[in-house]
C-alpha positions in Angstrom: -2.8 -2.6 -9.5 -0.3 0.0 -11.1 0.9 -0.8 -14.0 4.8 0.2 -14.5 4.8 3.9 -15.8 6.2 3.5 -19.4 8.1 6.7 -19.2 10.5 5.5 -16.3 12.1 9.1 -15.8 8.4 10.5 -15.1 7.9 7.5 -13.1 10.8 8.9 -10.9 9.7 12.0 -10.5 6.6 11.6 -9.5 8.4 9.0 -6.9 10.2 12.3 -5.7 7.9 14.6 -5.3 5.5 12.8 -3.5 4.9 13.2 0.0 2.2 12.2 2.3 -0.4 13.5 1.3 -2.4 13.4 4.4 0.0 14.5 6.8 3.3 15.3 7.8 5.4 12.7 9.0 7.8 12.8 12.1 10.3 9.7 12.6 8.3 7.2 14.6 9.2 5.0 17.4 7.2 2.0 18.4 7.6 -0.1 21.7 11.1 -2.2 21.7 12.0 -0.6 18.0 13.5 2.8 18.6 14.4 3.0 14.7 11.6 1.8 13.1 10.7 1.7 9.2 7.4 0.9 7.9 7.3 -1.6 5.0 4.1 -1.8 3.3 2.6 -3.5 0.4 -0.5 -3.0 -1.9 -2.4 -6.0 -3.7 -1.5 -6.7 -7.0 -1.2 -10.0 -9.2 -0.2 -12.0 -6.3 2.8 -14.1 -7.9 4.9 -13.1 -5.7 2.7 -13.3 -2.3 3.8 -17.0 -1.2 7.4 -15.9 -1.8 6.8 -12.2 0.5 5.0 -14.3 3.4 8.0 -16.5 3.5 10.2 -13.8 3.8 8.3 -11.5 6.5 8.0 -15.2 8.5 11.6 -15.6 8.1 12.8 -12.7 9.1 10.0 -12.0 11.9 9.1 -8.4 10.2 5.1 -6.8 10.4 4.5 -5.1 7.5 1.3 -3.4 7.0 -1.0 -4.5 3.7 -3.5 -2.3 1.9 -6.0 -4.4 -0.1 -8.1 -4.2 -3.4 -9.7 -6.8 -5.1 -7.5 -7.2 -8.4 -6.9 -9.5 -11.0 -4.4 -12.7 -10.1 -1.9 -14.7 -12.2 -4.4 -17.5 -11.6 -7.5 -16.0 -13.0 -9.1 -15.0 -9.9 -8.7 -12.1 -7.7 -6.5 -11.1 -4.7 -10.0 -11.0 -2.5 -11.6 -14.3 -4.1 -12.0 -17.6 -1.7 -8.7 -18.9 -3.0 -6.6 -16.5 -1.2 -8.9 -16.5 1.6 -5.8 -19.1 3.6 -3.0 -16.3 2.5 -5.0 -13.3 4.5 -6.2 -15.2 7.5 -2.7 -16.5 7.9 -1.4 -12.7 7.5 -3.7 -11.4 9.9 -2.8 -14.9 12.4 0.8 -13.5 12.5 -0.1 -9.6 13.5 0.7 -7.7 10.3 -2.0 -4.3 9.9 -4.3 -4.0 6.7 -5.9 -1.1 5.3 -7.8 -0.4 2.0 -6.8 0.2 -1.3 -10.3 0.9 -2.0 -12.3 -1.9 -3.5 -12.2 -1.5 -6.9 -8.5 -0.4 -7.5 -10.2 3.3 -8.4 -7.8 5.9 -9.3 -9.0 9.6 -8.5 -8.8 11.7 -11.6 -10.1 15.1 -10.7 -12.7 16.8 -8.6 -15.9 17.6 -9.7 -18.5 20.0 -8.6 -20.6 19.5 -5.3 -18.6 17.2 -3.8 -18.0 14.8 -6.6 -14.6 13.3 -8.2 -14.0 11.6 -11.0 -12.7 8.3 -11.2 -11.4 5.5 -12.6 -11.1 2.0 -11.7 -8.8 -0.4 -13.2 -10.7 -3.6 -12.0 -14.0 -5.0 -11.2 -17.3 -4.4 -13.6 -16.7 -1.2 -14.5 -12.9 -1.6 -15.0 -10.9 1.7 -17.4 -14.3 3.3 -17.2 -14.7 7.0 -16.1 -16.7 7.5 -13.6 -18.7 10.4 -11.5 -18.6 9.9 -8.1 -19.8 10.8 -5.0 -18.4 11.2 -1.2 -20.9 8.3 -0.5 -19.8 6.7 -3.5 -16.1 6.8 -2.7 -16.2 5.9 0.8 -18.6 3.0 0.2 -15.8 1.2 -2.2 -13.1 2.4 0.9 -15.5 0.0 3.2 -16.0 -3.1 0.7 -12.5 -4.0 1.3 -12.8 -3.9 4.6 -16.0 -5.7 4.9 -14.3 -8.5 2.5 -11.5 -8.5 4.2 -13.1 -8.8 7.4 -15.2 -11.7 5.7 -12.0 -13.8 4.6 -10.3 -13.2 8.0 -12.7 -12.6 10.9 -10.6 -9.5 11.6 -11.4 -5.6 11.3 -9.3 -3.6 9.3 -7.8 -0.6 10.1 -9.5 2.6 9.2 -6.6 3.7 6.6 -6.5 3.6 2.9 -3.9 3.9 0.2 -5.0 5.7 -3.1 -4.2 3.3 -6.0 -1.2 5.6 -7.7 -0.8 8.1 -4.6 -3.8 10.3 -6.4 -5.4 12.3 -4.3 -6.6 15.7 -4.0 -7.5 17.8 -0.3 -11.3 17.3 -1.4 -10.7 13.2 -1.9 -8.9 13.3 1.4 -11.5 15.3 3.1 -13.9 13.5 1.6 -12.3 10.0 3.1 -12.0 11.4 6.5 -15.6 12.3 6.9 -16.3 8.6 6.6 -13.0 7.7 9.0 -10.3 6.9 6.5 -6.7 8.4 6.7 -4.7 8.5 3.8 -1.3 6.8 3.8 1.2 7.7 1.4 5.2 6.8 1.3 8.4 8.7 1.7 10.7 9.8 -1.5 12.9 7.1 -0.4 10.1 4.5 0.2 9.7 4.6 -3.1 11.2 0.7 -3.7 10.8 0.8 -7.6 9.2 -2.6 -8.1 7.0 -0.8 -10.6 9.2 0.8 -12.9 11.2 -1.4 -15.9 13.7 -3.7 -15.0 15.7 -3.7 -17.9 16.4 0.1 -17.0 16.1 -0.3 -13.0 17.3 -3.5 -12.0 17.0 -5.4 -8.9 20.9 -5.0 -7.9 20.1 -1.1 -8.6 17.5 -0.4 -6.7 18.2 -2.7 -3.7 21.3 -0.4 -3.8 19.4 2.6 -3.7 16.9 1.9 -1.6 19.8 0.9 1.0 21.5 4.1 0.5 18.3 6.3 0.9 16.0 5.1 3.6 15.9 6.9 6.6 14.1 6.1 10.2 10.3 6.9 10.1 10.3 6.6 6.2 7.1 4.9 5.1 8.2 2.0 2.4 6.2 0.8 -0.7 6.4 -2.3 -2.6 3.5 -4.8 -4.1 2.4 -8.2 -4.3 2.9 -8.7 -8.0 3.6 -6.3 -10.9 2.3 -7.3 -14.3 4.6 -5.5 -16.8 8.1 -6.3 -14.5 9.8 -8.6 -16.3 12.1 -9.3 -13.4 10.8 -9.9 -10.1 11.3 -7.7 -7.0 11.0 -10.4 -4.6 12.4 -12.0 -3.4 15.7 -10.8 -5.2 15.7 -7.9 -3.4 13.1 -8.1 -0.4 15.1 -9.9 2.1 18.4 -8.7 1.4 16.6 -5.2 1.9 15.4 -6.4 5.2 18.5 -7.9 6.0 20.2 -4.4 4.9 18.2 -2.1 7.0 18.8 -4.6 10.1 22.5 -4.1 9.7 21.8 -0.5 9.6 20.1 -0.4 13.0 16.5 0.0 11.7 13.7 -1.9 12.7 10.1 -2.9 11.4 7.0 -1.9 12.8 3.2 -1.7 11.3 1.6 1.7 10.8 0.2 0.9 13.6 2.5 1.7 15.6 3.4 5.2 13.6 3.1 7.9 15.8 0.6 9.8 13.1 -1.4 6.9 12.7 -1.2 5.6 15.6 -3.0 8.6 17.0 -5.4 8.6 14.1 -6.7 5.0 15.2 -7.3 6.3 18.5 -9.0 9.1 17.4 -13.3 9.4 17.8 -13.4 10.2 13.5 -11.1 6.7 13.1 -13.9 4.8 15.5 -17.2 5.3 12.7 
């Protein structure tokens, strides 16, 4: 999981300036939402997961999840047995999943003849830096998905979210020639749960967020932060949801983004 950037104001500009990385993004539309935003979350210490489910029940929204298998609150990991109830029931209501890859691995740099280094932030070789391969990277891509499909008895979707939003054109490459396409987040999708809450509160960037989002944006928000002090949900997750209602926006999964959605369909999405 990302850790909250300790220099907040480069924390905000790298929220900024990233785009997605894999394409460009038109506003969507999908069937019976004709102003559709599309909330996602990534794994992370899971404290807050009961309280997320609850909400997204509530408030009948499908959000799409990307998964890695990181370290919980409880000991255990967000891909153990214990949480093995939380996903199927996830999957039971019609919300998408994609992979975070495996490992949590953060893409460093590229390397020569096809190789990037890497580091991943949990599992065995956890804050080690690592040489990998195309084969290499695309194999921890797939272990989520075989673990998901495992815990569920569902297939995940053939899209992945870089821990961080690292990438490079050689990673991306690199993930398509194995059928992975790379989901990113708008500027404005940007929902700050990561960042310090003593200097980005709850009430400030519920207000922001409010202000900024736009139809088609792609939103971004996690299960559980470690170094937040104050929780992002559910202080600011359902009056969010609530917020963008009011504003004539509606929720739909990526799969139902017109990029992706073409994507899935796609023979390269199908290996």
């Amino acid at each position: 999981m990302r850790r909250a950037n300790k220099n907040a104001g480069r924390a905000r500009r790298v929220a900024a300036a990233f785009v997605l990385t894999c394409f460009t993004v038109p506003h969507g539309w999908a069937a019976g939402c004709d102003r559709p935003v599309y909330l996602t979350f990534d794994t992370g210490h899971m404290g807050i997961a009961p309280l997320v489910a609850e909400v997204l029940q509530r408030q009948q929204v499908k959000v799409t999840f990307f998964l890695a298998n990181e370290r919980t609150l409880s000991g255990g990991s967000s891909l153990d047995d214990t949480w093995a109830p939380w996903w199927r029931a996830r999957a039971a209501e019609g919300h998408a999943f994609g992979s975070h890859t495996y490992d949590h691995v953060y893409w460093l740099a590229d390397r020569p003849h096809g190789h990037f280094l890497v580091r991943p932030s949990a599992g065995p070789d956890a804050g080690r830096r690592l040489d990998w391969s195309t084969a290499d990277y695309c194999a921890n891509l797939r272990r989520s998905a075989e673990r998901f499909q495992a815990l569920t008895g569902q297939a995940m979707a053939p899209l992945f979210r870089a821990p961080g939003g690292k990438t490079s054109p050689a990673l991306l490459a690199a993930a398509r020639s194995c059928g992975y396409a790379h989901v990113g987040w708008a500027p404005a999708g940007f929902l700050g749960d990561e960042l310090d809450s003593t200097r980005h509160p709850n009430a400030a960037l519920l207000a922001q967020a409010l202000h900024a989002i736009r139809p088609g944006d792609i939103l971004l928000a996690h299960l559980g932060i470690w170094s937040r002090q104050d929780p992002w949900a559910p202080a600011v997750l359902e009056p969010l949801i609530e917020g963008l209602k009011a504003r004539g926006l509606c929720f739909a999964t990526l799969r139902e983004h017109p990029v992706y959605r073409a994507w899935l369909a796609s023979p390269k999405a199908a290996r």
